[in-house]
N, C-alpha and C positions, 0 to 999 in steps of 0.2 A: 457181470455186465460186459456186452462184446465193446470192444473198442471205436469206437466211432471211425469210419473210413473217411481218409483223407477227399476234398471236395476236390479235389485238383485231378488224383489219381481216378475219380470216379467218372471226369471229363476226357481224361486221359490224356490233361497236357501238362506240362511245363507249369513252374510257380511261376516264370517270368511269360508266360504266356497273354499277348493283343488282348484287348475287350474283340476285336474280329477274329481269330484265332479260338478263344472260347466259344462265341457265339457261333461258329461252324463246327466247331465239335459237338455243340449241344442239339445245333439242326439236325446232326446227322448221326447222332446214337436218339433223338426222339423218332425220327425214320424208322428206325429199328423196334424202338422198344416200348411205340405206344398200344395202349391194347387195344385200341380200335384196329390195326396191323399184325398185331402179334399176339397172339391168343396163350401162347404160354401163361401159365400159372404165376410165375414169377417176372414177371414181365412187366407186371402194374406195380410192381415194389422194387422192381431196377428204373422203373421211368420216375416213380417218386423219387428215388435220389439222385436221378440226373434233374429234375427239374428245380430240387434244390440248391442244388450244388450250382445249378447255372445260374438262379436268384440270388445268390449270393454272392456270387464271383463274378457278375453284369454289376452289380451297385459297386462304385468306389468306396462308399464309408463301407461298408459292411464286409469288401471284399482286404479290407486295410485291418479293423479289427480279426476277420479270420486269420488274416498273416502272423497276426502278433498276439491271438491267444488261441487259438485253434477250436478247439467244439467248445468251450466256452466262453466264447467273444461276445454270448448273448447272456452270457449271466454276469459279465465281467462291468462294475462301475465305469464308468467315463475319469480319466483319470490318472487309471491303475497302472503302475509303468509292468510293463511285460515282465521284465525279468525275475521281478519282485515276487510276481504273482508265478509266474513257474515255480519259484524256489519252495513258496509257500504251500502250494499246491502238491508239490511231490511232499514234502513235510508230511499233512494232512494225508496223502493217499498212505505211506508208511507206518504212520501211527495207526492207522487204521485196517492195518492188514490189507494194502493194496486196493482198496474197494474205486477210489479216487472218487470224484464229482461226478456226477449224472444229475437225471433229471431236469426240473425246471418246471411246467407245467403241466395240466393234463387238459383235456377237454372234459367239461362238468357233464355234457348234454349236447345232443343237435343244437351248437349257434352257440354254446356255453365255452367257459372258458374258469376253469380253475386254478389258483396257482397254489403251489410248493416251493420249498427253499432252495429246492436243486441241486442240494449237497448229503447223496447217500441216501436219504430218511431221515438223517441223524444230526440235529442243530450243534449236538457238539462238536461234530467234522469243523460243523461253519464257524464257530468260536476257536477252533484249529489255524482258521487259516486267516481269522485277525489277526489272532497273536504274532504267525508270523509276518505277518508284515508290519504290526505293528509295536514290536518287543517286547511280547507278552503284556500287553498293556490293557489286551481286553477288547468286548464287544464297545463300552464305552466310549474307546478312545479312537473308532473308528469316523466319525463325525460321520455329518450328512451323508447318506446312502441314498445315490441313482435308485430310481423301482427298477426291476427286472425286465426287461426286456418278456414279453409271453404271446402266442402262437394258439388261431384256432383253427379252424377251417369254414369255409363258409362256399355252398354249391350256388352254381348260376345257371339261367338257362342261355341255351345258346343265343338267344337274342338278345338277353340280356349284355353278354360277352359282345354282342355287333354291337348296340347303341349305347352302351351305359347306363345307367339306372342309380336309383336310392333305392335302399334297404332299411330297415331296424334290428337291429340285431339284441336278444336277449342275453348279459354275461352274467355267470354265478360267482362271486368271486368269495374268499375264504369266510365273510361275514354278513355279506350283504349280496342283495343283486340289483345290477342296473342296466338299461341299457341307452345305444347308443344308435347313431343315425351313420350309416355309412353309405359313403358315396361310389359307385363301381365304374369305373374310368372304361371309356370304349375301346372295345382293343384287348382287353387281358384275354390269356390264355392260363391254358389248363396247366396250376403245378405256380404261376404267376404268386406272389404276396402284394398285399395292398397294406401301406403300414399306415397306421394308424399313432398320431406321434402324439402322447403324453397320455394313452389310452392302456396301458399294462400296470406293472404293481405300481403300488404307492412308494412313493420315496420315503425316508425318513430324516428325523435333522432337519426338517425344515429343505430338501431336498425335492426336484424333480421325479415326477412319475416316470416310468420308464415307458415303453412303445407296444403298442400292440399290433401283430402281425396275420394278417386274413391272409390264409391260403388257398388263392382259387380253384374248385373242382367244378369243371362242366360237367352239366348233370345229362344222362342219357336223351335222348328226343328222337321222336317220334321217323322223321324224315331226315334229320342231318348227322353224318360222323365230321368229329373235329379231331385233325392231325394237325397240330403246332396252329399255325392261324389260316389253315386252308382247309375248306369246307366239302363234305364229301354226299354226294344225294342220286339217288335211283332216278332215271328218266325211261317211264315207262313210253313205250313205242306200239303203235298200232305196227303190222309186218308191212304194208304197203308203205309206211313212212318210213320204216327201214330201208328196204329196197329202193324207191323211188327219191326218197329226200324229201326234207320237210322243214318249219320253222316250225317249233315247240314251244309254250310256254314251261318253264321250270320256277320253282321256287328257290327264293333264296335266302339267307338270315337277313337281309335288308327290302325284299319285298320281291314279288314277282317279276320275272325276265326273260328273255328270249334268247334261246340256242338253235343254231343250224346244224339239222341233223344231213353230213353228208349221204346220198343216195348208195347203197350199198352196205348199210351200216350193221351188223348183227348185235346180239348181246354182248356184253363186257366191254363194249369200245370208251373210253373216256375220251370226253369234250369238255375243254377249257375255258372258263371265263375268267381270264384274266382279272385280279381286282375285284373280285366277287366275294373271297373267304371273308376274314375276320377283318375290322382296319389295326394300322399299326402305328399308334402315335407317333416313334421315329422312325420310321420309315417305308419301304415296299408291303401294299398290304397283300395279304395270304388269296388265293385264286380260288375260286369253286369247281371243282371236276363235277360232271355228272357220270353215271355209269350209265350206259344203255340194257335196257333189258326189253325183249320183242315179246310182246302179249298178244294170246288170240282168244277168240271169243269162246266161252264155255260153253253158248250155247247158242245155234248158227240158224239163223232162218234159213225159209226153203232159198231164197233166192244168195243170199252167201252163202251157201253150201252147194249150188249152181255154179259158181263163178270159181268158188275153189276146187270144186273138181274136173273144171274147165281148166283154171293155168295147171292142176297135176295132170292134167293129160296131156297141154301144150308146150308145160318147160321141162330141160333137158338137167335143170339144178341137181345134182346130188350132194346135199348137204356131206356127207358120207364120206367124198372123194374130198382129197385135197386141191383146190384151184390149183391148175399153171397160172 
């Protein structure tokens, strides 16, 4: 098993790094390495770990337990003092021929959620690493056990992502399956978790459930790309409203709007609506760009096929040439 990569060094800042400081490191490597922008192969699985790593190092509880137990903060009881659990833990990986803690969950199914004990495969790892902390004393003498912390994924569409929404979600869990009603807050973005609090494993001892954690994927659509929380859509152009200028209506994830197409416009120009992207609970919400693209008719009556071989014989345009 590869090593889990440090969440800090995958932001590329500092442990003592701002909640601002993070979040402008995470704007600007998702700039880079979303695949709506970056078409790279590997590029969808370097954005997954930067949108992780930014979810978890944005929350203070969660970015506190990373501090103090590192890729296993989500498997780790409420409780557990750090040092204790290193000491045990390296114990445990040793005896075990270096294999150390993995795992935790898997997804059962689209919307499922299965869990595991997150230690190797191997429950005797996990009876390894009561002992040590608790003097060879045993699974027994561990008392009440937090549930686990577990992780599915769950796709939105992009409007859903603008307004919020209710869902139901099916979980399959190691005995039974049940499911549950989840709420989707407006505003999440792609790579976002929505936690879900006493919705993961079951405790034991008469202990609390631990947390379940949805991780939002926008699902592809029709008309819009989504870059972090600003919205991207084709504004297709008759050439007369290119050239001359126009008011257009465009679509948006919150309803139909209107952009001023400067007169002289060609394809690829982006126009800004401010305010338009995604919204953002705490703060500035994301813009919607349009791109322009100039469409002509496939198929030209006599009298527009008149008029256009009337301006190619009256204007002096050579698309060709570069403007002074």
């Amino acid at each position: 098993m590869a090593a889990a990569r440090d969440f800090y060094e995958i932001l590329g800042v500092s442990r003592s790094a701002s909640p601002d400081e993070i979040q402008s490191a995470y704007r600007k490597l998702a700039r880079t390495y979303h695949p709506d922008v970056n078409k790279d192969p590997a590029a969808e699985e370097r954005f997954k770990d930067i949108s992780e790593a930014y979810d978890v190092l944005s929350d203070p509880d969660q970015r506190r337990r990373y501090d103090a137990f590192g890729a296993d903060f989500r498997q780790v009881p409420e409780g557990v003092d750090p040092q204790t659990w290193a000491r045990a833990r390296a114990g445990a990986s040793a005896r075990s021929g270096g294999g150390g803690v993995g795992g935790g969950w898997q997804s059962a199914s689209p919307g499922g959620v299965r869990f595991s004990t997150g230690f190797g495969g191997d429950d005797a790892e996990f009876d390894d690493i009561l002992e040590g902390l608790f003097g060879g004393r045993g699974r027994r003498s561990w008392g009440p056990i937090r549930g686990a912390d577990q992780e599915s994924e769950i796709s939105v569409t992009v409007e859903e992502a603008y307004t919020g929404g209710r869902r139901t979600l099916s979980l399959a869990g190691p005995s039974s399956s049940r499911t549950i009603d989840v709420t989707i807050p407006a505003g999440v973005t792609d790579g976002q978790r929505i936690r879900l609090a006493g919705q993961g494993g079951q405790g034991t001892g008469g202990a609390e459930p631990g947390d379940l954690y949805l991780v939002v994927r926008i699902a592809p659509h029709r008309l819009f790309r989504v870059e972090g929380r600003d919205v991207h859509v084709d504004l297709l152009l008759a050439p007369w409203e290119g050239a001359l200028g126009a008011s257009v209506p465009v679509e948006t994830p919150g309803g139909a709007a209107s952009v001023k197409v400067p007169k002289g416009t060609s394809s690829g120009r982006r126009l800004r609506l401010r305010g338009r992207g995604l919204p953002n609970p705490r703060g500035k919400p994301g813009d919607l760009f349009a791109e322009t693209k100039i469409m002509v008719p496939s198929k030209l009556t006599k009298e527009e096929r008149h008029l256009f071989e009337e301006l190619a014989g009256a204007s002096k345009f050579d698309p060709r040439k570069q403007e002074s």
